[in-house]
Every structure is written in structure tokens, then in C-alpha cells.
Residue frames relative to the residue before (quaternion, step in Angstrom):
aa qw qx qy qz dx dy dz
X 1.0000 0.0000 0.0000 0.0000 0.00 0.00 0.00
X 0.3948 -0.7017 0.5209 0.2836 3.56 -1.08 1.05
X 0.2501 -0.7420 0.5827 0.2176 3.84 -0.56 0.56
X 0.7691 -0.0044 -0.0261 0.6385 3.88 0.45 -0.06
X 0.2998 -0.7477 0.5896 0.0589 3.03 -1.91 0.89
X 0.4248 -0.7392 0.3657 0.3734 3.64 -0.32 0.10
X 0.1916 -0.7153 0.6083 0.2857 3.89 -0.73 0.29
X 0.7291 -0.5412 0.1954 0.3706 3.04 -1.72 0.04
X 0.3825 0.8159 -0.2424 0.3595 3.43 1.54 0.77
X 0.2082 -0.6863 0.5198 0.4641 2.33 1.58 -1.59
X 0.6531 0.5876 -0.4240 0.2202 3.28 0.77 0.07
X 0.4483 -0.6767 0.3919 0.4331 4.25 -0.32 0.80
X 0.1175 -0.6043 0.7852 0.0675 3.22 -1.34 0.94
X 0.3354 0.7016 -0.6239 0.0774 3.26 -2.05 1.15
X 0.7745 -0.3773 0.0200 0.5073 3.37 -1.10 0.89
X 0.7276 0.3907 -0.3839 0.4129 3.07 -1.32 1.26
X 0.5410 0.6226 -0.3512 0.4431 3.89 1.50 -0.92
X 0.3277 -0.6079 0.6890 0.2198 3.35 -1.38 0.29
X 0.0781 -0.7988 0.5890 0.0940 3.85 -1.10 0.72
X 0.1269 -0.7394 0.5819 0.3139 3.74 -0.92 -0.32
X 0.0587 0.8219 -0.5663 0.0179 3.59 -1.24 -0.16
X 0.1348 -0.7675 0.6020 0.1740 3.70 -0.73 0.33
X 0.3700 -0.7047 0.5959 -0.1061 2.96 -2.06 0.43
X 0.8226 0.2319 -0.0258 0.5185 3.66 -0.76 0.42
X 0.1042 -0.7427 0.6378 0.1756 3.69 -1.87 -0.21
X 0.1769 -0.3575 -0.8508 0.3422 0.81 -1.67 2.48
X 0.4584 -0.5610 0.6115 0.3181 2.99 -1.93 -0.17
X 0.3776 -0.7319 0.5668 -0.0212 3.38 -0.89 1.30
X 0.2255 -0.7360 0.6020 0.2124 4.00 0.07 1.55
X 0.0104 0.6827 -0.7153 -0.1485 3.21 -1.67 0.10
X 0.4312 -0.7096 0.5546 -0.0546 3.27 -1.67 0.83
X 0.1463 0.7656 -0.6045 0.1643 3.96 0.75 1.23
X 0.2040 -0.6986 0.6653 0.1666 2.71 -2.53 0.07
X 0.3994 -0.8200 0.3931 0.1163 3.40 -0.61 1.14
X 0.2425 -0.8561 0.4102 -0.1999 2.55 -0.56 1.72
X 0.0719 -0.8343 0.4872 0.2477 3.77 -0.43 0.48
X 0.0358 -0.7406 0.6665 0.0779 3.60 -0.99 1.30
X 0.8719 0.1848 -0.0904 0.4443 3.20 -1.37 0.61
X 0.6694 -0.3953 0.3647 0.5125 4.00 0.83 0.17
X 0.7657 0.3481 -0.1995 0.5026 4.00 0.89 -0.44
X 0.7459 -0.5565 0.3427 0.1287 3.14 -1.23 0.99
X 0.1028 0.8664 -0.4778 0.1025 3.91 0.33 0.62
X 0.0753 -0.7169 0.6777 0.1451 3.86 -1.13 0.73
X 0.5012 -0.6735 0.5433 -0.0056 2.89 -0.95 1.55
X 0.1499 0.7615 -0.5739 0.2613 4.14 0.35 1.32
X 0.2371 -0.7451 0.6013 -0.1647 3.64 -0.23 2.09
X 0.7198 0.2160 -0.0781 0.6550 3.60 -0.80 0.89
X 0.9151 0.1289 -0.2409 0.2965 3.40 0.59 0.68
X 0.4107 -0.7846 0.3128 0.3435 3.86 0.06 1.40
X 0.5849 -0.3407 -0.7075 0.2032 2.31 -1.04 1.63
X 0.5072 -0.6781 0.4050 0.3450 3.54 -1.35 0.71
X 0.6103 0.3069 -0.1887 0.7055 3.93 1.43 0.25
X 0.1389 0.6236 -0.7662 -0.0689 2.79 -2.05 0.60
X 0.4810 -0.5212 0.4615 0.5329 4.04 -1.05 0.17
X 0.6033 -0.4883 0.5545 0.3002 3.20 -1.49 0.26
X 0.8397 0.2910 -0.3375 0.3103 3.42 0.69 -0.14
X 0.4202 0.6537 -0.3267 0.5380 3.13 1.83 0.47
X 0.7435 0.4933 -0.3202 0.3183 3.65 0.82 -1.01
X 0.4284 0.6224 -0.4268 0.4969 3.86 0.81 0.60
X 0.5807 0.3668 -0.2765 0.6722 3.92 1.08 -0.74
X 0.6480 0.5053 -0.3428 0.4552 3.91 0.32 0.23
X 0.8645 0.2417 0.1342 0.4198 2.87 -0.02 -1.90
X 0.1853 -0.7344 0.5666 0.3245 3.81 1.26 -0.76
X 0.9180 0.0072 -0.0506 0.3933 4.06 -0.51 -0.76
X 0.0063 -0.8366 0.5466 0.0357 3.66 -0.92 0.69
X 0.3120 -0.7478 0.5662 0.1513 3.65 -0.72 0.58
X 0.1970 -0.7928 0.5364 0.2118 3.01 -1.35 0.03
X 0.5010 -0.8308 0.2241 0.0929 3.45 -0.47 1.03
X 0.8201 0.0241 -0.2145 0.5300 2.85 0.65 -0.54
């Protein structure tokens, strides 16, 4: 299991981090928390369809993510 992923910073994101990222036109910010389900890495995105994605899937979606805090 990967414990932390890299953003486009370079900076490690893992369970517990807060990220940001947009989406769509307009672009449309979102605001997740990583989470670990099952051994794998998840960003947790309420109020929005789908309301999860794995962390290692959410680059083929979204293209850039930040980390926040």
C-alpha cells in the first residue's frame, strides 16, 4: 500500500490531508479529505457526483491537485 502521494508540488498528501482541485467549464473548485479505505488512498468530495475518487485515479479526471493545508 502507497502511504502518501505526491501533488503537483511535490508535496506528500496522506490520510488525514486536506486537498483542492477544480473541474469542468466554468471551473468548479473542490475541497476533499484524504482518507484511507480499505488500505488505498481516497479523497473524500461531498456535494459532488461522484462524492469519492481513489487518490490514484483522480489525476486521469481532474489533471492538478493541491494540497491544503
Amino acid at each position: 500500500m502507497k502511504k502518501y502521494i505526491l501533488d503537483d508540488d511535490d508535496q506528500r498528501v496522506s490520510d488525514g490531508d486536506e486537498i483542492h482541485f477544480s473541474y469542468g467549464i466554468p471551473p468548479v473548485r473542490v475541497d476533499g479529505i484524504v482518507v484511507t479505505i480499505k488500505r488505498e488512498l481516497w479523497v473524500l468530495t461531498p456535494g459532488h457526483n461522484p462524492n469519492r475518487c481513489k487518490m490514484e485515479d483522480l489525476r486521469d479526471f481532474v489533471g492538478n491537485f493541491y494540497k491544503s493545508n
